[in-house]
C-alpha positions in Angstrom: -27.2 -16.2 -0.8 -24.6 -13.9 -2.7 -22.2 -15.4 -5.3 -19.6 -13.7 -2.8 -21.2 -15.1 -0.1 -20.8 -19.1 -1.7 -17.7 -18.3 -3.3 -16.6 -17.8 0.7 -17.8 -20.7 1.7 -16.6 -22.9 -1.0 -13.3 -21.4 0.2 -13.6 -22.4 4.1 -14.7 -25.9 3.1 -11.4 -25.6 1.1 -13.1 -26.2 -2.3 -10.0 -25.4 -4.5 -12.8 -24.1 -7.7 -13.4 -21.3 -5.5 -10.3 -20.9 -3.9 -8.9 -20.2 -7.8 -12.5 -17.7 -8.2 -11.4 -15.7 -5.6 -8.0 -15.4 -5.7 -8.4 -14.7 -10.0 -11.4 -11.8 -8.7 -9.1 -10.2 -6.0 -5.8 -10.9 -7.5 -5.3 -7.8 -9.9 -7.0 -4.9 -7.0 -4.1 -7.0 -4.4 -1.3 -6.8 -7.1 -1.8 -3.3 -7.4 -1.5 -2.8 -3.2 1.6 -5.2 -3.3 3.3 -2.7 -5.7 2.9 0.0 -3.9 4.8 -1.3 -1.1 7.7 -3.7 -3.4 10.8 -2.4 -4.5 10.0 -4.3 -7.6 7.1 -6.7 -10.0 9.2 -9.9 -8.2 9.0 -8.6 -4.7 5.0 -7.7 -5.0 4.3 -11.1 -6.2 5.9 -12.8 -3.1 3.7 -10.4 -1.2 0.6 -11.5 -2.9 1.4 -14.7 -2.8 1.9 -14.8 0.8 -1.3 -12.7 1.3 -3.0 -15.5 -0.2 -2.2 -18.0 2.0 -3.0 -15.7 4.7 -6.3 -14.9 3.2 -6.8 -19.0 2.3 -5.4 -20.1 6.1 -7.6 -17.6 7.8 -11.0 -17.0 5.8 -12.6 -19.3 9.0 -12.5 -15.8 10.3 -14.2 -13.7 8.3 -17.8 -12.6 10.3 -19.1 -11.6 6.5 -19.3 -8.0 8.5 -18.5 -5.2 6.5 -16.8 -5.6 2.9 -14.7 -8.8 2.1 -12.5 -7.3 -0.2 -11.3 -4.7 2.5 -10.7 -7.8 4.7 -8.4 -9.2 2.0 -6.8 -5.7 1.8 -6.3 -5.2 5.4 -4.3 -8.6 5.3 -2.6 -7.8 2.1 -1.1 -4.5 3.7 -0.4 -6.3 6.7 1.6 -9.0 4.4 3.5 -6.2 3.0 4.7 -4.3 6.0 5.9 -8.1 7.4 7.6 -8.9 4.4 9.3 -5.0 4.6 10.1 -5.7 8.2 11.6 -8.7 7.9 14.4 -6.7 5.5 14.5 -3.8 8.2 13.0 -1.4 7.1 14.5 1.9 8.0 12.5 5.4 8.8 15.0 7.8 7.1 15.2 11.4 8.1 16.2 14.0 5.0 17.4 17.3 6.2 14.3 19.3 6.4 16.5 22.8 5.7 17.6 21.1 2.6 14.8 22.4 0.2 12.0 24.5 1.0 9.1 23.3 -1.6 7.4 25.7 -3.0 3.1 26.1 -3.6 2.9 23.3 -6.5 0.1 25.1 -8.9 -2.7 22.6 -9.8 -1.5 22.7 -13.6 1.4 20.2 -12.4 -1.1 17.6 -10.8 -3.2 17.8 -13.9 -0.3 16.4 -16.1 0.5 13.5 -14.5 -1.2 10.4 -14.9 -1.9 7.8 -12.2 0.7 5.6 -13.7 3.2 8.7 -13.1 2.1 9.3 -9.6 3.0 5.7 -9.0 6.4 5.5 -10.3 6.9 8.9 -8.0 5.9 7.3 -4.8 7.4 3.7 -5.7 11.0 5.7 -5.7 10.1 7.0 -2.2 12.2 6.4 0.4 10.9 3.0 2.1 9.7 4.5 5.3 8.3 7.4 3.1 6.6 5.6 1.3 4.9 3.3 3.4 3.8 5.4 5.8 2.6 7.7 2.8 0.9 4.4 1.2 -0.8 3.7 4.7 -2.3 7.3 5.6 -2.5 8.6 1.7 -3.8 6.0 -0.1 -5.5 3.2 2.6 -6.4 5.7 4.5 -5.2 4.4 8.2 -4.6 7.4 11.1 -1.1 7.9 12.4 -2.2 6.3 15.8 -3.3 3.1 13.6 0.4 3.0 11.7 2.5 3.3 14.7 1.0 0.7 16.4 1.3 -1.3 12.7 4.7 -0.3 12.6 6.1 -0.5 15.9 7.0 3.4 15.6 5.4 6.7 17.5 2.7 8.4 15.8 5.2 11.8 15.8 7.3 9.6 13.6 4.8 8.5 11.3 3.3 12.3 10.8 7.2 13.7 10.1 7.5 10.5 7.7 3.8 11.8 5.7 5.6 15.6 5.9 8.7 14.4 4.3 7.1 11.9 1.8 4.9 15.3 0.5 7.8 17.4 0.2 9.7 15.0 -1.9 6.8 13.7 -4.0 6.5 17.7 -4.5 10.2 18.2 -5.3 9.6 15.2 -8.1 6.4 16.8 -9.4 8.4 19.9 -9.9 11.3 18.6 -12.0 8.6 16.7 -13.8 7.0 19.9 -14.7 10.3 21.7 -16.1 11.3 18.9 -18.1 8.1 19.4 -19.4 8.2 22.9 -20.0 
């Protein structure tokens, strides 16, 4: 048997030891996820907290199929997009004539640090930038974020369109203010 593999079981027989394990071994990777979908530090720990529970109320369910930690994720994302919900969350439309974005040489990716990428898509948008977060960065298909979302998978692909252009529009002022 795995240390994983214990640790999870301590946790369905409710063992609070390895209930703290877990949650101090997944906390940091889930905080990061939180804050890509908060408006702020204060909102993302709410999220992870809840996720938590979830994670804690529901680890009965885990089939120990596939990898645990993208369990946890899946149910930290779907935490997040609750939470969002629950403020109504609104898809915004920009006016697509507005700016035409030009080729972004690979010179201006190269100067920006993750940390910089992440302030970039935290100012997003909301819709933008979940939708972004969820096809980007988790990797789910349009199909699998409308259904997550309640919204048509046209809706989510403009949404991805829009989110590009204006993380490209923020990469370019970046790189003049550089200059």
């Amino acid at each position: 048997m795995t240390e994983e593999y214990q640790l999870i079981k301590g946790c369905i027989d409710q063992d609070a030891r390895c209930q703290r394990m877990l949650f101090d071994r997944y906390a940091g990777k889930m905080m990061a996820v939180c804050l890509r979908y908060a408006n702020d530090s204060m909102e993302a720990e709410d999220m992870l907290q809840d996720a938590f529970i979830k994670v804690f109320q529901y680890i009965g369910q885990f089939k120990f199929e596939g990898a645990f930690e993208g369990w946890i994720r899946r149910i930290v994302v779907n935490t997040c997009i609750r939470h969002l919900e629950k403020k109504k969350m609104h898809f915004k439309d920009v006016d697509d004539n507005s700016y035409e974005a030009p080729a972004i040489g690979p010179q201006a990716y190269s100067q920006l640090g993750e940390g910089d990428l992440m302030k970039l898509i935290s100012q997003l948008p909301e819709g933008y930038r979940m939708v972004f977060n969820l096809n980007a960065i988790e990797g789910y298909s349009h199909e699998e974020i409308a259904v997550m979302l309640n919204i048509q998978p046209g809706t989510s692909r403009s949404q991805l369109v829009k989110a590009r252009k204006m993380l490209q529009q923020q990469i370019l002022q970046l790189q003049k203010v550089a200059v």
